[in-house]
N, C-alpha and C positions, 0 to 999 in steps of 0.2 A: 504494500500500500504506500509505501515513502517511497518508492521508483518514478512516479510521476512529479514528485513536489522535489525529487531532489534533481532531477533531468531542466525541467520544467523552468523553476523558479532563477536560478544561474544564466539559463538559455535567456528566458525574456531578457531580463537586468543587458545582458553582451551584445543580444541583438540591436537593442535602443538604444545603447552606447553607437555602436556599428553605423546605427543609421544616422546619428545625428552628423558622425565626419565624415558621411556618404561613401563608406567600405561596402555595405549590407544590400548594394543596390542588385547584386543577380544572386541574393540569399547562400544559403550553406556551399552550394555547388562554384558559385564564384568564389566566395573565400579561399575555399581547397584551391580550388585552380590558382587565385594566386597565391598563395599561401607555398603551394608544391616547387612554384619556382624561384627564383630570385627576382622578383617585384614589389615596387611600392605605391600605390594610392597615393597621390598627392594632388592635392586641392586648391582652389583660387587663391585660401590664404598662405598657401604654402609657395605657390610660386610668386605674389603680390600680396605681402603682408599688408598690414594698416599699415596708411601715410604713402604708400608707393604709387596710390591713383588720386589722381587728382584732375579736376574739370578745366579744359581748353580752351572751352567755348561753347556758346551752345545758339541756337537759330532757332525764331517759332515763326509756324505758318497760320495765320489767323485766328487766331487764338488767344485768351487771356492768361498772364503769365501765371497767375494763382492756381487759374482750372488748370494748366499744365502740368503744373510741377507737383500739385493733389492727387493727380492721377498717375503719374511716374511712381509717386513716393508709394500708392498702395501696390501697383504693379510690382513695382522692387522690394515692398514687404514680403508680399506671397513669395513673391523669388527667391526671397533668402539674398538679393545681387548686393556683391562688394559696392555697388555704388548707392548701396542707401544712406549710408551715413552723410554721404555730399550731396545729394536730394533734401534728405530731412532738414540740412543744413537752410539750402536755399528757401526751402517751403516757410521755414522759423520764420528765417529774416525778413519775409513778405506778411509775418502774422495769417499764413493758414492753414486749414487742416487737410486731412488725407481723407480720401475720399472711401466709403465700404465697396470691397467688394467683393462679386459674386462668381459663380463662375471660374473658378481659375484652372486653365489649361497648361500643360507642358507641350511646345512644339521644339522641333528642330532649329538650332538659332535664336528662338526667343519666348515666349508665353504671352495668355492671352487670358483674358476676363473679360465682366460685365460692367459695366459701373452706371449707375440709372437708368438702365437699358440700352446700351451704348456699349457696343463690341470694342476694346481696346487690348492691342496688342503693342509691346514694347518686345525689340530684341534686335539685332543686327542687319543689314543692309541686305543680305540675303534673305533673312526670313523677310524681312518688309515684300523683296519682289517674289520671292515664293507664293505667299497671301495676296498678292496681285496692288500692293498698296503702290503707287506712282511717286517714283522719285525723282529727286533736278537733275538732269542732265551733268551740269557742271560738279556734280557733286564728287569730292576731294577729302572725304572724311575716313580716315584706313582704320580708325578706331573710333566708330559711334556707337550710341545706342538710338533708338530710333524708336518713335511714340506716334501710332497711327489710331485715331478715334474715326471707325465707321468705314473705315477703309479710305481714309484722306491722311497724308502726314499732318503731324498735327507741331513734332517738333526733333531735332536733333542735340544730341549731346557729346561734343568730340569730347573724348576720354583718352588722358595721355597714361599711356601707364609707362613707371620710373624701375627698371630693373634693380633689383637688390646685388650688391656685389655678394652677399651671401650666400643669395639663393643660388646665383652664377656658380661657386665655388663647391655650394652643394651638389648641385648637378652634374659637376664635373665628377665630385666623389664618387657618383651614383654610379656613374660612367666608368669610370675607373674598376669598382670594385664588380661590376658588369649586373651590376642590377638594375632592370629595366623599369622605367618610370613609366607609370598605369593614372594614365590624365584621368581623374574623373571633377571636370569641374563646371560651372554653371554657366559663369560667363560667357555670353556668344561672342565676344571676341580673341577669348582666349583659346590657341589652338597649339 
């Protein structure tokens, strides 16, 4: 009768550990597999700690900067993206809030919700033309994120990101010691 609580209880506590630094994502069978070989999981903040992103510049297309940035900051809560903290920043400094929402989808490149009935999708310049959202021609942005309400752009966010000489030196270890680095990360522009 203790076979199941002692299997059981250990299991749950390491899986929820697992999922939160996004190891757990193809369950028991992934882990073995990396686990059998010389591989490591490493994550947005692993390769772009805090303070190594920081915002370039950003372009709105008819749109108020308030309802912008309300709606970024909820799309990048669901997300979990490294760039909420420089959203929630700007959203502060205009005195407003984040908008509820509903709906929250994982795509390829980017994600997508509802927000007052209002399909909005936030993620990288592929997913935009994936989802058929129209962008500028001229456009020159190699690291954005990109915020489409209703399938119109709605605004741009160039994202510089500042390589860590760390992480550089880590990777070379990684390299070195021939264990292969296993991306699992959110960010649509990180590849």
């Amino acid at each position: 009768f203790s076979m199941p609580l002692c299997w059981g209880l250990p299991w749950a506590r390491l899986t929820r550990r697992q999922q939160k630094s996004g190891c757990a994502v193809a369950g028991y069978s992934g882990a073995k597999a990396v686990s059998g070989a010389k591989r490591m999981v490493i994550t947005d903040e692993d390769l772009y700690p805090a303070g190594t992103l920081s915002l370039n510049g950003m372009k709105i297309y008819g749109e108020e900067l308030g309802r912008v940035l309300s709606y970024s900051v909820a799309m990048a809560r669901a997300a979990e993206s490294q760039t909420l903290p420089l959203l929630e920043q700007m959203l502060s400094d205009q005195g407003g809030q984040a908008e509820a929402l509903d709906d929250f989808r994982w795509y390829e490149g980017g994600a997508g919700g509802t927000i007052h009935g209002e399909t909005v999708l936030l993620g990288s310049a592929y997913f935009m033309r994936r989802q058929n959202v129209r962008l500028p021609k001229e456009l020159k942005v190699p690291s954005g994120l990109f915020l489409a309400v209703d399938g119109q752009l709605t605004a741009i966010f160039a994202l510089r990101y500042q390589p860590s000489r760390n992480v550089d030196w880590a990777l070379r270890a990684l390299r070195r010691n021939r264990v292969t680095p296993v991306l699992a990360v959110r960010g649509c522009n990180i590849t």
